[in-house]
N, CA and C atoms as an extended XYZ file, in Angstrom:
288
Properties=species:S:1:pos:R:3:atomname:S:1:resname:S:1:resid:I:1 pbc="F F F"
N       -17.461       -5.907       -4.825 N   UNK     1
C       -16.434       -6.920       -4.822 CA  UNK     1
C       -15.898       -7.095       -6.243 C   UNK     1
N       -14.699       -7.467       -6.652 N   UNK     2
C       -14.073       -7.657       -7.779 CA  UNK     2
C       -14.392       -8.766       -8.269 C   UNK     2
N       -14.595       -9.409       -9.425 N   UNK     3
C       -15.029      -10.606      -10.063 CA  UNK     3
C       -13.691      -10.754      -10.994 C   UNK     3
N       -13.869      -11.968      -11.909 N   UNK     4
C       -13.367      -11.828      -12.646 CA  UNK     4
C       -13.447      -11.322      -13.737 C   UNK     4
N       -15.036      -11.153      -14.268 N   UNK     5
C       -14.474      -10.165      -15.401 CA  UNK     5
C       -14.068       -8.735      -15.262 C   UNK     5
N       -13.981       -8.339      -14.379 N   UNK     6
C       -13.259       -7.148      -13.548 CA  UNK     6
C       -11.697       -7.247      -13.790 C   UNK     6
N       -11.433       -8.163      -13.379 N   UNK     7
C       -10.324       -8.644      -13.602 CA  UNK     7
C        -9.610       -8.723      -14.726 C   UNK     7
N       -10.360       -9.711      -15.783 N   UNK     8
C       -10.354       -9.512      -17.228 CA  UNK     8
C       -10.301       -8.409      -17.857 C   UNK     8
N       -11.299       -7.348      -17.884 N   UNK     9
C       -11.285       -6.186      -18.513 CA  UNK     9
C        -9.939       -5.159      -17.759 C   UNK     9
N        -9.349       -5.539      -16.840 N   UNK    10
C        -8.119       -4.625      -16.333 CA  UNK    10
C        -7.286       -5.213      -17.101 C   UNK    10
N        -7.289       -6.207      -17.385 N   UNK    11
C        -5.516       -7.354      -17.864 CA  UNK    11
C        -5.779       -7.426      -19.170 C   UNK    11
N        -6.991       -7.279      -20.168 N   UNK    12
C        -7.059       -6.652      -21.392 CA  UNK    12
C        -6.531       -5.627      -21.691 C   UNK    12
N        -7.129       -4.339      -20.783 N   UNK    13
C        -6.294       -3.182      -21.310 CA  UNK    13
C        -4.572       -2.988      -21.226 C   UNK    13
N        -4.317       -3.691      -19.751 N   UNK    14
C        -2.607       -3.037      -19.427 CA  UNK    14
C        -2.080       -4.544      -20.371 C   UNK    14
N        -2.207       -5.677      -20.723 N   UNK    15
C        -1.185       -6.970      -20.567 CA  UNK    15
C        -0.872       -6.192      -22.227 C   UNK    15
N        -1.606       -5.631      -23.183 N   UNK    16
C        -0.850       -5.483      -24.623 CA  UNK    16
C        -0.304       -4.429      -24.302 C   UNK    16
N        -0.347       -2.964      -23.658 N   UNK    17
C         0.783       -1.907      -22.984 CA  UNK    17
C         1.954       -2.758      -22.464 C   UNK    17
N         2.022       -3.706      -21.663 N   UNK    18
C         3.148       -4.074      -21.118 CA  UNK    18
C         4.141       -4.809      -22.249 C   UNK    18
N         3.140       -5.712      -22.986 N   UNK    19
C         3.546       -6.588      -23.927 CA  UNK    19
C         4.770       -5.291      -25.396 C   UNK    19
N         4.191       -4.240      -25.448 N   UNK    20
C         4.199       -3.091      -26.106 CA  UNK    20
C         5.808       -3.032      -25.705 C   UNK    20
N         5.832       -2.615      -24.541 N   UNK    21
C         6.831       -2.309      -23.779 CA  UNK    21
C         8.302       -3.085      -23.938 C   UNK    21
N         8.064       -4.477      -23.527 N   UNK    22
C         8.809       -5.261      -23.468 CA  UNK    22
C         9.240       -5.818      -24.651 C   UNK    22
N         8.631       -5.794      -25.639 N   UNK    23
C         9.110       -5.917      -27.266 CA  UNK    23
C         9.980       -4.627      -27.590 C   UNK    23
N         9.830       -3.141      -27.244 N   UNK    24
C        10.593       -2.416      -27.380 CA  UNK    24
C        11.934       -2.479      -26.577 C   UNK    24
N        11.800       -2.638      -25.200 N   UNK    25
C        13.298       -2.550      -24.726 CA  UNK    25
C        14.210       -4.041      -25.306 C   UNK    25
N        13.333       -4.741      -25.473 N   UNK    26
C        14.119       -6.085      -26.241 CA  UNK    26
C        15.123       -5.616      -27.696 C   UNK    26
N        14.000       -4.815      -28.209 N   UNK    27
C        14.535       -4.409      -29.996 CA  UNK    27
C        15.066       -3.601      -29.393 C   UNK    27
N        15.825       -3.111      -28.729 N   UNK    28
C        16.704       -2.138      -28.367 CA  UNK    28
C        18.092       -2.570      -27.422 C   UNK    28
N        17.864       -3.014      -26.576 N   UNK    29
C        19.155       -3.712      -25.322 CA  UNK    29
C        19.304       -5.491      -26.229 C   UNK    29
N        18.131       -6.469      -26.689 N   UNK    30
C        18.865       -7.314      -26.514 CA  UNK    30
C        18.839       -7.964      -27.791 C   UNK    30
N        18.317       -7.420      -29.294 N   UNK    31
C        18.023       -7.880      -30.369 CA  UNK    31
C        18.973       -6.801      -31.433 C   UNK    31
N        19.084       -5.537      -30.723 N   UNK    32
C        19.969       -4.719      -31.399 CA  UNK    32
C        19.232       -3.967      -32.638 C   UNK    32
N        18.135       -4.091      -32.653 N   UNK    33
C        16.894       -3.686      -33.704 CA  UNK    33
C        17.478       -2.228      -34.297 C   UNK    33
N        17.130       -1.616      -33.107 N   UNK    34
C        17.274       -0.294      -33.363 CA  UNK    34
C        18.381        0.410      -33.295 C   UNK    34
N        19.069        1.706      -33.627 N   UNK    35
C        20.371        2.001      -32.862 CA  UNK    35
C        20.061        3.860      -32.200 C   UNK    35
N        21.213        3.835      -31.493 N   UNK    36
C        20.557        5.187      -30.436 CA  UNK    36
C        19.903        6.294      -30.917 C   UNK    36
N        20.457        6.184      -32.707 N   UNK    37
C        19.853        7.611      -33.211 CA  UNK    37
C        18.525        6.994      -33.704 C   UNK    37
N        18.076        6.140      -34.072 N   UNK    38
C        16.888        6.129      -34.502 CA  UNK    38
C        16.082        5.642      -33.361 C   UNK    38
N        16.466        5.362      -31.862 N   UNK    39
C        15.582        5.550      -30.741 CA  UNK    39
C        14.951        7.056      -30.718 C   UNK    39
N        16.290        8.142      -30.619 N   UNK    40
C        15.828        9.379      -30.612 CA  UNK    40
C        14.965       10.130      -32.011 C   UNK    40
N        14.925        9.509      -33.205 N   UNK    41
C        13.741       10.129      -34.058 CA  UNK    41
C        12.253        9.571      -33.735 C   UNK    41
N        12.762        8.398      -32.525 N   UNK    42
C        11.349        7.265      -32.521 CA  UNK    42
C        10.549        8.409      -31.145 C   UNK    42
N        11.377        8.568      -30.283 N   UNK    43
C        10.944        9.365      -29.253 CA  UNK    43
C        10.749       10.953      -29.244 C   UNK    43
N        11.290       11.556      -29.969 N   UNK    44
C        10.981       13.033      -31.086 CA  UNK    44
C         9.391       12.610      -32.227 C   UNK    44
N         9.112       11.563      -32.475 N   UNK    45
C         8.402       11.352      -33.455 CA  UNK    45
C         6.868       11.177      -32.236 C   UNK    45
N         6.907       10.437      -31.052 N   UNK    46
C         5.892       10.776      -30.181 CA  UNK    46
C         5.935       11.815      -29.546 C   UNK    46
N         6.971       11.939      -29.255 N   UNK    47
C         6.724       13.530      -28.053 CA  UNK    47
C         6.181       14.634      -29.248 C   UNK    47
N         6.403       15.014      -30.595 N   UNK    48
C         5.955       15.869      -31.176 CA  UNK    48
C         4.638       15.643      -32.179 C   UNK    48
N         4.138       14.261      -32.348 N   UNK    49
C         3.270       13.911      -32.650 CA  UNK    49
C         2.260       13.278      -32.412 C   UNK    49
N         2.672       11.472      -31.518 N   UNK    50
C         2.076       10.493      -31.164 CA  UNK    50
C         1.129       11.276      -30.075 C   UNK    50
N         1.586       11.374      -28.985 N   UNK    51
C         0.998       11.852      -28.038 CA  UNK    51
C         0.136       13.113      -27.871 C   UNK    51
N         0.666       13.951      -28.335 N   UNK    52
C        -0.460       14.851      -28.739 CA  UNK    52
C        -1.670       14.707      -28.880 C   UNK    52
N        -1.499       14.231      -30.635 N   UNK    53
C        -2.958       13.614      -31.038 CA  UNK    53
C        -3.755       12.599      -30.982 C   UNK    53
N        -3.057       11.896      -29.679 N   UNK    54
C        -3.724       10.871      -28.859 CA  UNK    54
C        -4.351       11.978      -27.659 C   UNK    54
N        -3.697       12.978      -27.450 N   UNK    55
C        -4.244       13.434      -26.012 CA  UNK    55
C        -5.825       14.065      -26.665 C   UNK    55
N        -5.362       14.720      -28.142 N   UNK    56
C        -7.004       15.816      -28.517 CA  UNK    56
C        -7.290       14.543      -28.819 C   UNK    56
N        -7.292       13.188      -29.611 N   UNK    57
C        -8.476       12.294      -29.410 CA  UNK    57
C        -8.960       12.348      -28.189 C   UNK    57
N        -8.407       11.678      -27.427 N   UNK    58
C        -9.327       11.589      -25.823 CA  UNK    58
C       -10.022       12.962      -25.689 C   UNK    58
N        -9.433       14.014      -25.377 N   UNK    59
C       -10.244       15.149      -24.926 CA  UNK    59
C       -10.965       15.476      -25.772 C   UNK    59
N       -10.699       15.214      -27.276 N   UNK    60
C       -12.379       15.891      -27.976 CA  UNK    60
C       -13.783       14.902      -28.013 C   UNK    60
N       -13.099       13.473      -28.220 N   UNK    61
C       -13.962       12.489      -27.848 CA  UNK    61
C       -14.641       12.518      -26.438 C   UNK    61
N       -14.146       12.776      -25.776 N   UNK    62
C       -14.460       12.997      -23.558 CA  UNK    62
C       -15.620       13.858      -23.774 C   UNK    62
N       -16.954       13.345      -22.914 N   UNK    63
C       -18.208       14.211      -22.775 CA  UNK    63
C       -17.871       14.849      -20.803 C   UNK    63
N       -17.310       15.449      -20.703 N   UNK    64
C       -16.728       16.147      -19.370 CA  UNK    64
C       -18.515       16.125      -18.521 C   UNK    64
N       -19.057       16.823      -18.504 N   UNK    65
C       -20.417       16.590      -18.318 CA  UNK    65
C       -20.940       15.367      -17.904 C   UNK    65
N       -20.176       13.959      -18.709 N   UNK    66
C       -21.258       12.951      -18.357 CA  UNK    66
C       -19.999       12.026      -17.012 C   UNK    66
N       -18.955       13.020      -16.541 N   UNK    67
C       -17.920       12.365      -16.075 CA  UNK    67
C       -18.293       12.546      -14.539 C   UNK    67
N       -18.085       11.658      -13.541 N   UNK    68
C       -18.275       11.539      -11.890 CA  UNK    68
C       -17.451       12.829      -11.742 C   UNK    68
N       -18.105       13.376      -10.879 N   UNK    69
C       -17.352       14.825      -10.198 CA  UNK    69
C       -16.375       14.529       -8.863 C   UNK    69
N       -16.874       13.687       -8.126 N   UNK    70
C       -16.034       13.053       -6.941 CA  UNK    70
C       -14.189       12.754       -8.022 C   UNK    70
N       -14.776       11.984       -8.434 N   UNK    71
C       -13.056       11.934       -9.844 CA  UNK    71
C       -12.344       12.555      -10.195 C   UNK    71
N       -12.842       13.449      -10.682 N   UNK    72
C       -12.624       14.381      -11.244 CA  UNK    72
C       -11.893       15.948       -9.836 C   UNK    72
N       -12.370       16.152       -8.835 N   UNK    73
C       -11.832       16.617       -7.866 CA  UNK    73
C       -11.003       15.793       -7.314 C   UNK    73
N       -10.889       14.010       -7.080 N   UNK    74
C        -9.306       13.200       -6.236 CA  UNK    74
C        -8.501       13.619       -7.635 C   UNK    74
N        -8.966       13.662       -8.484 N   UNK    75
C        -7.615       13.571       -9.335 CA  UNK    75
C        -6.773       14.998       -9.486 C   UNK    75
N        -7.983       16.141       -9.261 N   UNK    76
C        -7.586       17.266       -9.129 CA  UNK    76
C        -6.732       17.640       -7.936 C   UNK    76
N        -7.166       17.155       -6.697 N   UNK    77
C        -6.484       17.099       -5.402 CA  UNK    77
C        -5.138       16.351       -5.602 C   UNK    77
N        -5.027       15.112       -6.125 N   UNK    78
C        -3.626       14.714       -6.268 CA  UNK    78
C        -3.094       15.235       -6.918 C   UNK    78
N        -2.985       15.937       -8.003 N   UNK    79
C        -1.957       16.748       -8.937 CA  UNK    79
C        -1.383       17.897       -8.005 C   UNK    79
N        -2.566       18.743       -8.015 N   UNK    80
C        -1.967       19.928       -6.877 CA  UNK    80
C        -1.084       19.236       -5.687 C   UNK    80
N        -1.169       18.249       -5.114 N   UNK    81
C        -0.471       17.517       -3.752 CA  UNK    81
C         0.635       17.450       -4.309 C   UNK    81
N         0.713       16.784       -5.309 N   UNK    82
C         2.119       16.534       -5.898 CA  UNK    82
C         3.014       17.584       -6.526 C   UNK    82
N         2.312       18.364       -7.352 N   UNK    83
C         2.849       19.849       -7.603 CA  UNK    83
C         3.433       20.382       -6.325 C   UNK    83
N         2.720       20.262       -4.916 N   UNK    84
C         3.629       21.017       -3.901 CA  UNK    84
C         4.287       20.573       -3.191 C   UNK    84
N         4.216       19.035       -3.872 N   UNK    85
C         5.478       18.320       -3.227 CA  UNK    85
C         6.773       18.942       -3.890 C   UNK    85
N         6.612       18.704       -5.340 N   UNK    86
C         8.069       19.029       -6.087 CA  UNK    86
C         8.704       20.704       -6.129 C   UNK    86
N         7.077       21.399       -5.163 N   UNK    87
C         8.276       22.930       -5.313 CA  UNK    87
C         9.052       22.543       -3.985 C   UNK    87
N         8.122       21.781       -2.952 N   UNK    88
C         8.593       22.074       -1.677 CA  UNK    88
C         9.843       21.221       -2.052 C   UNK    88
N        10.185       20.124       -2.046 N   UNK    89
C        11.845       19.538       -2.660 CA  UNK    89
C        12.583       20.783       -3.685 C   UNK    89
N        11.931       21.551       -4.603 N   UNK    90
C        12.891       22.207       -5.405 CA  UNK    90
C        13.742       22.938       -4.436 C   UNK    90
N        12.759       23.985       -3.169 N   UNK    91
C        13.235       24.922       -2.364 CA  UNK    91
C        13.957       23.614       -1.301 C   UNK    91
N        13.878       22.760       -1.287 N   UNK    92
C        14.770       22.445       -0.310 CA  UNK    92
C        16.072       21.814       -0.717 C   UNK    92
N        15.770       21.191       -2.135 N   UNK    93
C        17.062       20.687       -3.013 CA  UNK    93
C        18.117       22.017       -2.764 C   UNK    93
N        17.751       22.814       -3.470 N   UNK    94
C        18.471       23.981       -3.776 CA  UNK    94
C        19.676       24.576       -2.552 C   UNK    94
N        18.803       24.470       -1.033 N   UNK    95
C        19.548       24.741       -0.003 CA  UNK    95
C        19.575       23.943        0.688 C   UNK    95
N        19.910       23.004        0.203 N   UNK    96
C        20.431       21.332        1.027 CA  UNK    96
C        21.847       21.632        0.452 C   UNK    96
């Protein structure tokens, strides 16, 4: 059953992501912070850096070994599901 500190520890991690979020589209649509070209060095500056070396943190830090295998196969099963969702739409986009 879910408790609250269950609860707590979910709305810790996502409420400062959301909070993250919503301060950016603000400094952008309604504060005027930023302007379009320096959105695009901000989003060139993660896609070629941020994220990356956030992804080898996680994966070099990750002990794969000490990870649930049941998990690790739904998550494997949903990617592939979804992968053959988007060829099966590509081949049908195409000749629609």
């Amino acid at each position: 059953m879910i408790n609250g500190a269950d609860i707590y520890n979910v709305l810790s991690a996502v409420v400062p992501l959301y909070v993250a979020m919503i301060l950016a589209y603000g400094s952008v649509k309604w504060w005027k912070i930023f302007s379009p070209d320096q959105c695009s060095g901000i989003n060139r500056f993660v896609a070629l850096f941020a994220v990356p070396l956030l992804s080898f943190h996680f994966i070099s830090t990750n002990n794969p070994y000490a990870m649930n295998l049941r998990f690790i196969a739904a998550d494997s099963l949903q990617k592939i599901i979804i992968l053959a969702m988007l060829v099966i739409w590509a081949k049908v986009g195409k000749s629609g």
